[in-house]
N, C-alpha and C positions, 0 to 999 in steps of 0.2 A: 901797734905792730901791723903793718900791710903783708897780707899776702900773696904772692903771686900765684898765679895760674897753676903752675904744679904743685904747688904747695896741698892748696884744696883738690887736685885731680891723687895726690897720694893720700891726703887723709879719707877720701872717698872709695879710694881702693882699699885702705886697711876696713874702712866702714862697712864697704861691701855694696854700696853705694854705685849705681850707674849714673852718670852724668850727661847730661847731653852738652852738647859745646854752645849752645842758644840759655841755657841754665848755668855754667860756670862764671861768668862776671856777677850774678847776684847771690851766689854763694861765695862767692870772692869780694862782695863788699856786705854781706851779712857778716860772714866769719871773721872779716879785719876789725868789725866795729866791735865782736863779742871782744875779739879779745882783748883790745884797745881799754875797753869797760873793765877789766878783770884787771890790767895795767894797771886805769885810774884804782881799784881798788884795792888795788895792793901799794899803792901809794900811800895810804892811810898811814899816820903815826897810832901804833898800835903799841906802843911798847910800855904803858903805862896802863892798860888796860888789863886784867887781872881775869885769866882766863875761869871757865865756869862749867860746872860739869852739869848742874841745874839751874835752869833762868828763877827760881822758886827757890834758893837754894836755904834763907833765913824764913819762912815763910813755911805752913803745913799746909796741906790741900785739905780742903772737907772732901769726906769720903761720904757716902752714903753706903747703909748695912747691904751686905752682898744676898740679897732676898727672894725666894723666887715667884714671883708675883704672878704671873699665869699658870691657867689651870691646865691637865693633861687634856686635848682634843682633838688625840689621834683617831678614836672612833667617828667621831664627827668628820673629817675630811678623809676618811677612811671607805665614807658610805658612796664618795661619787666615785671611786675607784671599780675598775672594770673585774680587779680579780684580786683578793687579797686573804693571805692565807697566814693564822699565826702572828699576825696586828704587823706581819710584811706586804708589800706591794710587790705583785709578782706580776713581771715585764717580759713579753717576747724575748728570746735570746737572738739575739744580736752577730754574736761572732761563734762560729763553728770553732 
């Protein structure tokens, strides 16, 4: 599929996209070749192919146990803190 010159000057407007007129011919032959590709690939005979809601689908995954493996060391990063009151970090206010 080619596209012309307004083609990409209105998908650019719907994009919100500024274009320049020195930049339009190589978005005008990037976007013919994308879509061209999406063409060839809709060309596929697919109709034999049995869709799949998981690539894993006969297949379990090892899980490993949900464990919590580090230790609490909010005191410790707590110490290079300028001001910290109640194990919170207490920060200049920001917005009136």
């Amino acid at each position: 599929m080619s596209l012309t010159d307004n083609d990409v000057k209105n998908i650019a407007k719907l994009a919100r996209l500024k274009l320049s007129d020195e930049q339009l011919p190589v978005y005008v032959d990037s976007l013919s070749k994308i879509f061209d590709f999406v063409a060839q690939l809709n060309a596929a005979d697919t109709a034999s192919v049995e869709p799949m809601a998981h690539p894993l689908a006969d297949q379990v995954q090892r899980m490993r146990p949900d464990e919590v493996l580090d230790t609490d060391q909010h005191a410790k990063y707590q110490r290079n803190a300028p001001r910290v009151e109640a194990d919170l970090y207490l920060v200049p206010k920001v917005i009136e």
